[in-house]
C-alpha positions as a Markdown table, in Angstrom:
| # | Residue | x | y | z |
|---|---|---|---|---|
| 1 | Unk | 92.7 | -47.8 | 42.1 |
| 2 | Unk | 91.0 | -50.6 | 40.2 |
| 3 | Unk | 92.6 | -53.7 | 40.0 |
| 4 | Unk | 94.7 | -54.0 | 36.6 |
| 5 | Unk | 92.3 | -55.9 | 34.6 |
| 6 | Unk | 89.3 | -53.4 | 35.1 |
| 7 | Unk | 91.8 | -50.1 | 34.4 |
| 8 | Unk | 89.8 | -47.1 | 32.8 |
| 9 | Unk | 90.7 | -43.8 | 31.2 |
| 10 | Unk | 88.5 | -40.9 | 31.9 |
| 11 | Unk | 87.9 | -40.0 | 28.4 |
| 12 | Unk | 86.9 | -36.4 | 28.1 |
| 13 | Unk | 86.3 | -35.0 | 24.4 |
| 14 | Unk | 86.3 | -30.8 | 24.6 |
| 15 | Unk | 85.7 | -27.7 | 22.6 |
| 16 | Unk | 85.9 | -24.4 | 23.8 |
| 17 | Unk | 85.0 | -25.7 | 27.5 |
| 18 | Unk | 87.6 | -23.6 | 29.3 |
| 19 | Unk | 84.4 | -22.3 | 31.7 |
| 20 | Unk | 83.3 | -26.0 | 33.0 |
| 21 | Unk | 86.2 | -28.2 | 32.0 |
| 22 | Unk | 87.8 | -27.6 | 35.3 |
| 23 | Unk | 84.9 | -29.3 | 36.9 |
| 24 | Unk | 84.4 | -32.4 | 34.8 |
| 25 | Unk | 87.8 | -33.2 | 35.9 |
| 26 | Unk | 87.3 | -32.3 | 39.6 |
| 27 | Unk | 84.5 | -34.6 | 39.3 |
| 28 | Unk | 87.0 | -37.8 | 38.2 |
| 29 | Unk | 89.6 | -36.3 | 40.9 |
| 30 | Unk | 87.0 | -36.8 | 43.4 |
| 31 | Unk | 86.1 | -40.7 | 42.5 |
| 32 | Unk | 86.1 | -43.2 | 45.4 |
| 33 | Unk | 88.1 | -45.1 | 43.3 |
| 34 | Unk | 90.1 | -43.4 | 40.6 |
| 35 | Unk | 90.6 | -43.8 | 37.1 |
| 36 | Unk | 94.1 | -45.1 | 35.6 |
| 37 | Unk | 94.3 | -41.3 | 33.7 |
| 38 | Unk | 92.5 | -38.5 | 32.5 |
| 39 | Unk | 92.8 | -37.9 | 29.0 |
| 40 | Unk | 91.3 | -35.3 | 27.4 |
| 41 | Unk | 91.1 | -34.5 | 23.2 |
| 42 | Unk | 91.1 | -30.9 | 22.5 |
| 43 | Unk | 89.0 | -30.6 | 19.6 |
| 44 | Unk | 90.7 | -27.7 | 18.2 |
| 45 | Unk | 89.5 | -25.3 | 20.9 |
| 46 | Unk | 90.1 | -21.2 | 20.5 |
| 47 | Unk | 90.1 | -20.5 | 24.4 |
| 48 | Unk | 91.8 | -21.8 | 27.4 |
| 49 | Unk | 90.5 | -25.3 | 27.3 |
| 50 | Unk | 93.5 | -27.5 | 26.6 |
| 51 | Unk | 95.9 | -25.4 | 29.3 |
| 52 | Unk | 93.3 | -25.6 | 31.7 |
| 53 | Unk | 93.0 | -29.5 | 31.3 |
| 54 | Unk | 96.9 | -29.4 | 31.4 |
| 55 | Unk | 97.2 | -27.7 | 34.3 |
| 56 | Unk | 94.8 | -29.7 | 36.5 |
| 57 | Unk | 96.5 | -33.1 | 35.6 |
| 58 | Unk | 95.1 | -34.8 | 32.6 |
| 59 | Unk | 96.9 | -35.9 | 29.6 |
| 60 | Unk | 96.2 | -33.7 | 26.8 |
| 61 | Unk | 95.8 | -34.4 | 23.2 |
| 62 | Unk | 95.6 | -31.6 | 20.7 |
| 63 | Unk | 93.6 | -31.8 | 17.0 |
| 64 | Unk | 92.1 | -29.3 | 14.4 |
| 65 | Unk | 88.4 | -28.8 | 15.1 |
| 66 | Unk | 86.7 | -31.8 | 13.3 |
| 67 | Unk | 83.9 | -32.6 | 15.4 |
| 68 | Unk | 82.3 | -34.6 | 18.2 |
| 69 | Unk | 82.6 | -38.0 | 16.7 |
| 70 | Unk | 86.3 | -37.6 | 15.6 |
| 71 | Unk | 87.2 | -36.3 | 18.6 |
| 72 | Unk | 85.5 | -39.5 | 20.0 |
| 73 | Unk | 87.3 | -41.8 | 17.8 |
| 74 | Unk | 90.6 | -40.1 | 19.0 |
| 75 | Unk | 89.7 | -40.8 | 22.3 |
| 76 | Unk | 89.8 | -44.1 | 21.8 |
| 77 | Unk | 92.4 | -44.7 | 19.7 |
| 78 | Unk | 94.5 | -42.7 | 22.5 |
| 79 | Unk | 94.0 | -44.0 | 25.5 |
| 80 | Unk | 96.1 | -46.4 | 27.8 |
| 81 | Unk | 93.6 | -48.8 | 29.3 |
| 82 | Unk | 91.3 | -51.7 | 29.0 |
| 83 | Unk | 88.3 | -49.4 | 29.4 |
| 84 | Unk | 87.3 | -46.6 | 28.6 |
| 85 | Unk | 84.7 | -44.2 | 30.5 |
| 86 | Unk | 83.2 | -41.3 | 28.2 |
| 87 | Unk | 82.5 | -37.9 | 30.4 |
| 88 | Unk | 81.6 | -34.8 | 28.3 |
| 89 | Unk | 83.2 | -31.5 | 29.3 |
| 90 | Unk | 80.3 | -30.0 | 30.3 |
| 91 | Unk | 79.1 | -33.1 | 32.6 |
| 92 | Unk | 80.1 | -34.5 | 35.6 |
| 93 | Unk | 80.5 | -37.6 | 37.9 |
| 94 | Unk | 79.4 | -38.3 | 41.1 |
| 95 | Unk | 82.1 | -39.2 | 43.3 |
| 96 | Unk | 80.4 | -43.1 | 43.8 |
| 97 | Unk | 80.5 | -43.4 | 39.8 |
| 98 | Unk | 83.5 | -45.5 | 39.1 |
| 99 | Unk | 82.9 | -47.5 | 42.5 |
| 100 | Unk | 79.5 | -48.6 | 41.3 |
| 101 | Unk | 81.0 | -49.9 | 37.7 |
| 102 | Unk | 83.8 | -51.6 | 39.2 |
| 103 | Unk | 81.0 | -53.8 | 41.3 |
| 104 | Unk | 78.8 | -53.8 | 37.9 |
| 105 | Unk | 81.7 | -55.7 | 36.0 |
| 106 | Unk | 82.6 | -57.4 | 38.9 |
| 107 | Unk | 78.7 | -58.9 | 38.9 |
| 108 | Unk | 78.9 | -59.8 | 35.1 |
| 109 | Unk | 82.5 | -59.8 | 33.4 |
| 110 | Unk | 81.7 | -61.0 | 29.7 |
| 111 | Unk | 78.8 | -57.4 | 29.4 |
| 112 | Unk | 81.8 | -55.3 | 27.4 |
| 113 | Unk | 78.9 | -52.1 | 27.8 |
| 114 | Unk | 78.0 | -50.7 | 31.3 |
| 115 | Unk | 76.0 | -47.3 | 31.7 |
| 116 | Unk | 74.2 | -46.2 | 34.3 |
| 117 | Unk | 70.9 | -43.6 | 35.4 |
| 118 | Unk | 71.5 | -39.5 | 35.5 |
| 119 | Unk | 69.7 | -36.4 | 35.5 |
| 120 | Unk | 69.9 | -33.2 | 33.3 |
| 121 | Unk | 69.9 | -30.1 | 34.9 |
| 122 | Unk | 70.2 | -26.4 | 33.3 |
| 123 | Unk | 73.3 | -24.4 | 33.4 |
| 124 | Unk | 71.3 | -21.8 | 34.8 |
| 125 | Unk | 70.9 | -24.0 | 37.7 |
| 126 | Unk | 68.0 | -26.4 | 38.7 |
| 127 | Unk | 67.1 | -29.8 | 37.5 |
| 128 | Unk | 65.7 | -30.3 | 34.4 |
| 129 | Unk | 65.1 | -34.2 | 34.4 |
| 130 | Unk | 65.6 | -35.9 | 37.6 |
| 131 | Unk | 66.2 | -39.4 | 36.4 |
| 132 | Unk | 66.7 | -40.4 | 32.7 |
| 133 | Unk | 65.5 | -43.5 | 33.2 |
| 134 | Unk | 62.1 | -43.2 | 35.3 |
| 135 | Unk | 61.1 | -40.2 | 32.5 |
| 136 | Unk | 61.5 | -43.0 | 29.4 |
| 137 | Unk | 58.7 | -45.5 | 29.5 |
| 138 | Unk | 61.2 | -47.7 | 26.9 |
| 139 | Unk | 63.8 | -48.3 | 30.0 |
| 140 | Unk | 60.9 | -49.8 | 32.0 |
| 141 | Unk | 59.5 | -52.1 | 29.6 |
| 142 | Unk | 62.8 | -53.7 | 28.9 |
| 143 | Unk | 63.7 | -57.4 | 30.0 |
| 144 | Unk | 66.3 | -57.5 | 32.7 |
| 145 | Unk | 67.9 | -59.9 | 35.1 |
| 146 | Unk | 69.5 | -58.0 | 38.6 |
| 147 | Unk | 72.7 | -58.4 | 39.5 |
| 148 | Unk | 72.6 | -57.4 | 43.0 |
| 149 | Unk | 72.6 | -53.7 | 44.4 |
| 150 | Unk | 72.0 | -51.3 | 41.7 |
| 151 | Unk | 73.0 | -53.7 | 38.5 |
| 152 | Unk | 70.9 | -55.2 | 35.8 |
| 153 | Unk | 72.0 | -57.2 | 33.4 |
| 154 | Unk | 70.3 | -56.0 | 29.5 |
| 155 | Unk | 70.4 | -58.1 | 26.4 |
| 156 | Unk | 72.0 | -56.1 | 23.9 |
| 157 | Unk | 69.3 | -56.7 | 21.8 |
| 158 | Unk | 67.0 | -55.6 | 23.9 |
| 159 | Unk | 68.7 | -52.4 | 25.4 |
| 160 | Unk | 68.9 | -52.1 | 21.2 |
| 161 | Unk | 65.4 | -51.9 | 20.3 |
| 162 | Unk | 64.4 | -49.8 | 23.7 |
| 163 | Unk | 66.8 | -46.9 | 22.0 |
| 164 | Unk | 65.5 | -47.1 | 18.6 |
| 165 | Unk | 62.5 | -46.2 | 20.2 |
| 166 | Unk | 64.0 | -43.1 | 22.8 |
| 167 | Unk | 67.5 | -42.6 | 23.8 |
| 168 | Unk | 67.9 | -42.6 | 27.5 |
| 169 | Unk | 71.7 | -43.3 | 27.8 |
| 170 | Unk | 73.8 | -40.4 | 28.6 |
| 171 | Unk | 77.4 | -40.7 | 26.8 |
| 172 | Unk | 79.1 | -39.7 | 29.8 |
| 173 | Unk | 77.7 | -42.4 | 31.7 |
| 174 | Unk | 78.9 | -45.4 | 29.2 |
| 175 | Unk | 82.1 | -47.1 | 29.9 |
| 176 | Unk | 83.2 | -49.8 | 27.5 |
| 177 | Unk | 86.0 | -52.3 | 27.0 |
| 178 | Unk | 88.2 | -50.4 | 24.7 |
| 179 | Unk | 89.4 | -53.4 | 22.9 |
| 180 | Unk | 86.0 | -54.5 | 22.0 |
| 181 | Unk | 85.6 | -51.3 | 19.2 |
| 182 | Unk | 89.3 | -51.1 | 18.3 |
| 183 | Unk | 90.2 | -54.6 | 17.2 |
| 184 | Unk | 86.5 | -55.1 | 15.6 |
| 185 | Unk | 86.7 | -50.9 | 13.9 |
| 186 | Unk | 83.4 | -50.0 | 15.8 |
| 187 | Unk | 84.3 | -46.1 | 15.6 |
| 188 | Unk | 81.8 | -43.3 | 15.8 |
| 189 | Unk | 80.5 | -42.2 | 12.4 |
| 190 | Unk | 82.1 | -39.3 | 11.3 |
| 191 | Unk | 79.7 | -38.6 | 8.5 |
| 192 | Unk | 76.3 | -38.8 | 9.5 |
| 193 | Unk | 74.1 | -36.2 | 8.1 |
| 194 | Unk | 74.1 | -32.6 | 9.8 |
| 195 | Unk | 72.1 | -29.8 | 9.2 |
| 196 | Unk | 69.9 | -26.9 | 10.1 |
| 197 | Unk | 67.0 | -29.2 | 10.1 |
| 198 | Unk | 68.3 | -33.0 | 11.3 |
| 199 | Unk | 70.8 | -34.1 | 13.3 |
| 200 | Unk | 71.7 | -37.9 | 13.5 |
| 201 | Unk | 73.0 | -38.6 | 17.1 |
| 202 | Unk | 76.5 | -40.1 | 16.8 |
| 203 | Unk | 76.1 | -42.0 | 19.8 |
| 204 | Unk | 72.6 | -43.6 | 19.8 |
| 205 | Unk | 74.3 | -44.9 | 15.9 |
| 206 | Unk | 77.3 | -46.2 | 17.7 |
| 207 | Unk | 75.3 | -48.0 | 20.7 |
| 208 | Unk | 73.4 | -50.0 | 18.3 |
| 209 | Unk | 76.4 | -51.2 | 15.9 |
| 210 | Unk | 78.1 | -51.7 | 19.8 |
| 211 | Unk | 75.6 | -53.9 | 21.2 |
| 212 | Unk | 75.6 | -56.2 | 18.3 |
| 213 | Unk | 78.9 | -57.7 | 19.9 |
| 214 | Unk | 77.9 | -57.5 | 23.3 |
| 215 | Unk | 74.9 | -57.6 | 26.1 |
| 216 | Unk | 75.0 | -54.9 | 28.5 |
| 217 | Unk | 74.9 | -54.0 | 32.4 |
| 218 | Unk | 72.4 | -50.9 | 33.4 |
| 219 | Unk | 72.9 | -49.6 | 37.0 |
| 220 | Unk | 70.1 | -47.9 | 38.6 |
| 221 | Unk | 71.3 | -45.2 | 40.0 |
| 222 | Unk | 72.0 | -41.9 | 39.0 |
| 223 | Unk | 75.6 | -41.1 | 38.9 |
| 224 | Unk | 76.4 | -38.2 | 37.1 |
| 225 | Unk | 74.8 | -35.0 | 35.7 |
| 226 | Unk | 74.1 | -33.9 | 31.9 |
| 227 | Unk | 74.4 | -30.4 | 31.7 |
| 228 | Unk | 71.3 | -29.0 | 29.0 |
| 229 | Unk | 72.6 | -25.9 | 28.3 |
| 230 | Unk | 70.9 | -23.4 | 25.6 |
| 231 | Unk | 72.4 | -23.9 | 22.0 |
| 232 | Unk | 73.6 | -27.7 | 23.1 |
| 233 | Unk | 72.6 | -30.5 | 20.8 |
| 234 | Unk | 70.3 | -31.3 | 23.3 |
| 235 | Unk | 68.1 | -28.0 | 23.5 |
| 236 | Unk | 67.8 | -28.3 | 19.7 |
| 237 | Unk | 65.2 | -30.8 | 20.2 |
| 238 | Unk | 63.6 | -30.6 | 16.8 |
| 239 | Unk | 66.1 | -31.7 | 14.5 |
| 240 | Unk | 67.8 | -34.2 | 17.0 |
| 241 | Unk | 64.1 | -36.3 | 17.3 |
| 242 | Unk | 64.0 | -35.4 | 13.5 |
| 243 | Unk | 66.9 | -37.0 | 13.3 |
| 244 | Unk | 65.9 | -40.3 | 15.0 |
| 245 | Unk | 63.8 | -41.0 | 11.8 |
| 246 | Unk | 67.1 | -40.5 | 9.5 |
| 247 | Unk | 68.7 | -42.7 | 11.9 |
| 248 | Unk | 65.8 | -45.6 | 11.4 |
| 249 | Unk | 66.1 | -45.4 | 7.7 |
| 250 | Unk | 69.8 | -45.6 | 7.9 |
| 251 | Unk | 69.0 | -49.1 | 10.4 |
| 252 | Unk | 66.7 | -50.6 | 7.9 |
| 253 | Unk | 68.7 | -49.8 | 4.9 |
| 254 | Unk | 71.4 | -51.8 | 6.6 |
| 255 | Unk | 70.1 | -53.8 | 9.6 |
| 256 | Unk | 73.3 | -56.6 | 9.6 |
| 257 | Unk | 75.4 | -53.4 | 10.4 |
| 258 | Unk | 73.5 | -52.8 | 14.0 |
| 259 | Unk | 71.9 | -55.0 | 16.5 |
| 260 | Unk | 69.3 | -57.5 | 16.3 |
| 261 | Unk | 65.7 | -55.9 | 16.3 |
| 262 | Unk | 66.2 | -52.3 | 16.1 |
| 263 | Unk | 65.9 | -52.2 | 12.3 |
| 264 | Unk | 62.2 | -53.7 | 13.2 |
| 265 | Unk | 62.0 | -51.5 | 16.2 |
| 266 | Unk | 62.4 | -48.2 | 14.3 |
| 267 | Unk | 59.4 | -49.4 | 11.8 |
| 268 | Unk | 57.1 | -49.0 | 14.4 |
| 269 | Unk | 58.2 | -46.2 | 16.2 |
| 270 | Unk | 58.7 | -44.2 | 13.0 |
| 271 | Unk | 55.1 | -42.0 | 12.8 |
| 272 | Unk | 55.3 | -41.7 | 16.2 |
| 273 | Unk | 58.9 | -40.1 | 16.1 |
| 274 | Unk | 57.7 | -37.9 | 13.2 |
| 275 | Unk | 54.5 | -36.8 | 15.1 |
| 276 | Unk | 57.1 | -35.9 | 17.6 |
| 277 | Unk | 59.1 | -33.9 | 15.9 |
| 278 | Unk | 56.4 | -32.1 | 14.1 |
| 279 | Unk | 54.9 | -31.0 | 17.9 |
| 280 | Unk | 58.3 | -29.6 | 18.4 |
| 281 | Unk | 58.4 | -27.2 | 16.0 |
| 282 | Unk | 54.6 | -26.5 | 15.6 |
| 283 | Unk | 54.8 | -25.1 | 19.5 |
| 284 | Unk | 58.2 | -23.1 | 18.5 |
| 285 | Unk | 55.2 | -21.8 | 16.1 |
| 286 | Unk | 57.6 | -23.5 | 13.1 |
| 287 | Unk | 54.2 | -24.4 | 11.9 |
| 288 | Unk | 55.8 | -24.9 | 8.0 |
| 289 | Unk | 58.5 | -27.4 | 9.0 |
| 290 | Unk | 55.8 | -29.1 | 11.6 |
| 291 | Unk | 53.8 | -29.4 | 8.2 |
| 292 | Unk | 56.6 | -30.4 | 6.5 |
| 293 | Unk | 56.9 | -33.4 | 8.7 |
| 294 | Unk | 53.7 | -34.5 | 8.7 |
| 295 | Unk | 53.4 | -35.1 | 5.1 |
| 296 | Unk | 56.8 | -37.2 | 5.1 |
| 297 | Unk | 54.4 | -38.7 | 7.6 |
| 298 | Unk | 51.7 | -39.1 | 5.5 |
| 299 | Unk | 54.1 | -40.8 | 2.7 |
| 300 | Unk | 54.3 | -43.8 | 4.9 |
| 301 | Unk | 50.4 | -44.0 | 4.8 |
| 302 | Unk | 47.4 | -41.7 | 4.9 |
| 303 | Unk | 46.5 | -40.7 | 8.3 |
| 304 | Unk | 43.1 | -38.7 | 9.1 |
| 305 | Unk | 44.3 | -37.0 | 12.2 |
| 306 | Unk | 47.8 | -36.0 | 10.4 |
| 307 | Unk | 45.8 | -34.8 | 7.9 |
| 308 | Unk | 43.9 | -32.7 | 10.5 |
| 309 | Unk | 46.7 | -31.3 | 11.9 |
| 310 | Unk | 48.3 | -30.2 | 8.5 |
| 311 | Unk | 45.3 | -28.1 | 8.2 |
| 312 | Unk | 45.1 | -26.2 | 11.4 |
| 313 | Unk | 48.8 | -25.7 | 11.1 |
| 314 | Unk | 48.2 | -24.0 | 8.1 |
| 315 | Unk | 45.4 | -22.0 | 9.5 |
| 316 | Unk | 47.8 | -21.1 | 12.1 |
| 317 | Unk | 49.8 | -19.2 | 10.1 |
| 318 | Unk | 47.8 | -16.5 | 9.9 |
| 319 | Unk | 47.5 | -13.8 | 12.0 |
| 320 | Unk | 45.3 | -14.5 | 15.4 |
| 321 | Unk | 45.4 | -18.1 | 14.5 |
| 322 | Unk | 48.3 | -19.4 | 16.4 |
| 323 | Unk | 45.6 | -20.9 | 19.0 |
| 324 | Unk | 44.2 | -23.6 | 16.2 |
| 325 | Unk | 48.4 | -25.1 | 16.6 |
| 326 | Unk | 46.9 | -26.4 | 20.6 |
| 327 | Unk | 43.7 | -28.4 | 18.4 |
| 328 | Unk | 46.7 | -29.8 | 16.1 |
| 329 | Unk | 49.2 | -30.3 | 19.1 |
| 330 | Unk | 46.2 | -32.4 | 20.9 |
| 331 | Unk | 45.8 | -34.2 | 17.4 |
| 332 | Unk | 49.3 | -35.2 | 17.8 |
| 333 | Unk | 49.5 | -36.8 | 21.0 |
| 334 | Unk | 51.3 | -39.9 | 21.9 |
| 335 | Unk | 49.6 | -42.4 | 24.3 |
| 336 | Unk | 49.7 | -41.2 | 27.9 |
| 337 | Unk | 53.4 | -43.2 | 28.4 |
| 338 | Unk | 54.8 | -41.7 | 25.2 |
| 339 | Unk | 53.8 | -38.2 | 26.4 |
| 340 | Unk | 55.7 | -39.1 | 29.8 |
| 341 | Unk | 58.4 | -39.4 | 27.6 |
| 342 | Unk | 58.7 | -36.5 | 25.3 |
């Protein structure tokens, strides 16, 4: 068990997960050193999910379906402990996980944010992404100080502007002090836009209004698994990188609100997100909503090679002309590292 002072619930939000919630929490049951509880928030599931939870141990909280970030907010409001360590249903731990924070607080008490390295692999089976960290040229360029063993220790305003350009941090690998976002109200958003063609990420929002009140430890090591499974958030590529655009406007609208930096951050990065998205959906051959993009793109400032690409897309609506979208996809690529990334 941790020692008193460093006590953490497993906090496991879960919809309709009665196939693979069994394993998330066999993955906490098999820490090194175990959590205080389990707690799990059924999110208004129609299967087995919250019996299953039950049944293998975990404390089990019951609500009407209202979504990832209320489920979130519930988590936190529920739990028993100092800190709090986020695992999706669908995800797991490696047995070493909860060792390796333990020795990350340990090596720098006041950082209130810890997360660490995983991969993604596909339901099907395989690995999709073997490290989250060495795929996002952002993590490298950061400024950070070791700690000893795996640990680095992040400025939050650094770590900040790094995910305002990517996100590399896995939810289920972030544990945070709990009283940190309950006495100062730093809950999840439960309104950020959603629809069929953006999605705001919920937790890349919440890091950056997190790390204004704290710096952060990273540990290099991969110590869990994200499970990118077709239909997930994560397979809808388009609207989530789409998103990341929505998410900068919402930063510079406001930029007191988050950290230090990332309001700036997201200004630069912005075309660059939008030529991202729009290469998502012109190789899905959604050649109308890549076009659609680009000329939000264009908005920000007239671009030749956007301009380009607008033109073979529409060329590439015809019929035989779907090869003139790999002239537009080449006009629309990153530097070599950016590439890397997407």
């Amino acid at each position: 068990m941790f020692a008193e002072s460093f006590s953490v619930t497993a906090a496991i939000p879960a919809y309709n997960e009665a196939s693979r919630i069994a394993a998330a929490i066999a993955s906490v049951r098999a820490q090194t050193e175990s959590a205080a509880e389990i707690l799990v928030v059924d999110d208004g599931s129609t299967d087995d999910t919250a019996r299953i939870a039950a049944s293998l141990g975990a404390r089990v909280v019951t609500q009407r379906n209202a979504g990832i970030a209320r489920t979130r907010n519930r988590l936190l409001t529920e739990a028993r402990t100092p800190w709090l360590a986020f695992l999706d249903a669908d995800d797991v731990w490696y047995p070493e996980k909860l060792a390796a924070v333990r020795r990350a607080h340990e090596a720098r008490p006041q950082a209130e944010f810890i997360t660490s390295d995983f991969c993604c692999v596909y339901e099907s089976g395989g690995i999709a992404k073997p490290s989250a960290y060495a795929t996002t040229p952002q993590y490298a360029a950061m400024t950070t100080a070791p700690l000893g063993g795996h640990a680095v220790a992040v400025p939050g305003a650094e770590l900040g502007k790094a995910l305002a350009v990517g996100n590399f941090i896995g939810t289920s690998t972030v544990v945070v002090r709990r009283d940190l976002l309950v006495e100062r109200g730093t809950f999840f958003d439960e309104h950020l836009p959603v629809a069929r063609d953006v999605f705001v990420a919920e937790d890349v929002e919440w890091y950056l209004r997190v790390l204004r009140a704290t710096d952060a430890v990273s540990i290099e090591r991969i110590l869990g698994a994200y499970c990118w499974r077709s239909g997930s958030l994560a397979s809808n590529y388009g609207r989530v990188r789409y998103g990341d655009t929505k998410l900068g406007e919402r930063v510079v609208a406001d930029p007191s609100a988050y950290v230090d930096g990332a309001a700036g951050a997201f200004v630069a990065a912005r075309r660059i997100q939008l030529r991202h998205a729009a290469r998502i959906y012109a190789r899905a051959h959604d050649f109308a909503r890549s076009q659609e993009i680009l000329r939000e793109a264009q908005c920000d400032g007239a671009d030749a090679r956007d301009g380009a690409a607008i033109a073979l897309l529409e060329l590439a609506k015809s019929p035989g002309g779907r090869a003139l979208a790999a002239v537009a996809d080449r006009l629309l690529q990153w530097t070599r590292s950016r590439k890397r990334a997407a």
